[in-house]
C-alpha positions as CSV (number, residue, x, y, z in Angstrom):
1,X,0.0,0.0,0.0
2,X,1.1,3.6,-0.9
3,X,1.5,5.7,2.0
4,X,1.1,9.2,1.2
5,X,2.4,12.2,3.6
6,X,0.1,13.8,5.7
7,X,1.4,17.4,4.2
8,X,0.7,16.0,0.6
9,X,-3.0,15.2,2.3
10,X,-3.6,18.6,3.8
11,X,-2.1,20.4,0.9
12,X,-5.0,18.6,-1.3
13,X,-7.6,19.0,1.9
14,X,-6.9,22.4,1.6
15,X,-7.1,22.9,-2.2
16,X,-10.8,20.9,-2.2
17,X,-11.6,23.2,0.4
18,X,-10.4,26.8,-1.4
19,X,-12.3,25.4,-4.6
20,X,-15.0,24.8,-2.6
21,X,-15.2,28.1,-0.6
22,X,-14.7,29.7,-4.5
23,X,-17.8,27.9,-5.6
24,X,-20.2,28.7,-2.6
25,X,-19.2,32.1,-2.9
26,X,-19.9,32.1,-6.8
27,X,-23.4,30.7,-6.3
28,X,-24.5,32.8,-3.0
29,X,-23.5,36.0,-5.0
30,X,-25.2,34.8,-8.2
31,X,-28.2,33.4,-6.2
32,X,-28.8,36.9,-4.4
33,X,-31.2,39.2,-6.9
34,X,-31.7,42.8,-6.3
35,X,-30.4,46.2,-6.6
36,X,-28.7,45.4,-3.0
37,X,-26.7,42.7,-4.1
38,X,-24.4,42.0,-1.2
39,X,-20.6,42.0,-2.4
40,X,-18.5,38.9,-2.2
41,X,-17.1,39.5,1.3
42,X,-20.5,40.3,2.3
43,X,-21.1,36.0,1.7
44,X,-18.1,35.6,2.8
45,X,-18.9,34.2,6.4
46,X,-22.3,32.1,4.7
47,X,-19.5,30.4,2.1
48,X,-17.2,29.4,4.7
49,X,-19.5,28.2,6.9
50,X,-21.7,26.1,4.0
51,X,-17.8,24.6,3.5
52,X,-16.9,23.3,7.0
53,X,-20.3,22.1,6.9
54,X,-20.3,20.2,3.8
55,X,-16.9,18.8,4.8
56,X,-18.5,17.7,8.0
57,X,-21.2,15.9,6.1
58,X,-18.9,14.3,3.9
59,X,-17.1,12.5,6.7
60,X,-20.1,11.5,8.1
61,X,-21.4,10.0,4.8
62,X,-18.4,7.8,4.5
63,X,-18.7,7.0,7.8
64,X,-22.2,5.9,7.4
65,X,-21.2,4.2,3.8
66,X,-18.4,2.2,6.0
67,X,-20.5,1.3,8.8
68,X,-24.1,0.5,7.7
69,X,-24.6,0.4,3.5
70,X,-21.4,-1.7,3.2
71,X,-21.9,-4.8,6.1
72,X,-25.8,-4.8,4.1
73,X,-27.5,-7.4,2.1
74,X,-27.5,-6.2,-1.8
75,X,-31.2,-5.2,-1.4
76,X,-31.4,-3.4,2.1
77,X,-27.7,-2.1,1.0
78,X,-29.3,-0.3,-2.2
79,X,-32.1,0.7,0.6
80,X,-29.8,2.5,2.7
81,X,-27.9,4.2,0.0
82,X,-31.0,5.7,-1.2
83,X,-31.9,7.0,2.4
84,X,-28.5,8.2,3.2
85,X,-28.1,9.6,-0.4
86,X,-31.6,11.4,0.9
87,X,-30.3,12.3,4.2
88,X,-27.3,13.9,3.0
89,X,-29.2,16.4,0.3
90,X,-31.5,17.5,3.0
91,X,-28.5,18.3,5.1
92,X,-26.7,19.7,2.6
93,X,-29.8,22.0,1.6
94,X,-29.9,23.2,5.4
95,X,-26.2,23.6,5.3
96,X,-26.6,25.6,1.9
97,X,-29.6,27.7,3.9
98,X,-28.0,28.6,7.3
99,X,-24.9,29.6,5.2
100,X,-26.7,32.3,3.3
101,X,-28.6,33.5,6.7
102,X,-25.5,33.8,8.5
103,X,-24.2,36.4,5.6
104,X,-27.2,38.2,5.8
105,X,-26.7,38.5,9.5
106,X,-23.8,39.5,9.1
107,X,-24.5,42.1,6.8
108,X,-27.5,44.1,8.9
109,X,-25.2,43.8,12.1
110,X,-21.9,45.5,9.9
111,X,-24.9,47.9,8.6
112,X,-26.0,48.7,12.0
113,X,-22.3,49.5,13.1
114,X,-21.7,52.1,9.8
């Protein structure tokens, strides 16, 4: 087996996680409509808390995948798939929702300050 440095691991963690925080940024800003669009530092806080969220889920889907889909029979296994596969989007959807509420909290408090 290939052992792989753990700097070589975090360098990659890190990159997934950049690429990540770019993407949740792009799609908060191009999700938000309005004259008062709120800059990209405005989502800032939203985008990286929708990552360490999503990268919390992901570790707990492979730890689910590890510990209950793959000891299953072929037919309850499929079953479990589909309910974690469901599991995981509705998480991921309340990830992707307190993400953009956190922005726009932090937006009125920064407009309250000014």
């Amino acid at each position: 087996a290939r052992t792989t440095e753990w700097w070589s691991r975090a360098l990659i963690f890190a990159a997934i996680a950049a690429i990540g925080l770019a993407l949740a940024l792009f799609v908060y800003w191009s999700l938000t409509p309005g004259e008062t669009r709120p800059t990209v530092r405005e989502h800032l806080p939203g985008a990286i808390a929708l990552v360490v969220m999503g990268v919390a889920l992901e570790r707990l889907g492979a730890i689910y995948v590890a510990n209950v889909v793959a000891r299953a029979t072929a037919v309850y296994g499929a079953i479990g798939a589909i309910f974690g596969l469901f599991a995981f989007l509705y998480l991921a959807m309340w990830a992707f929702l307190v993400g953009a509420e956190l922005s726009e909290i932090s937006r009125e408090r920064r407009a309250r300050v000014l």
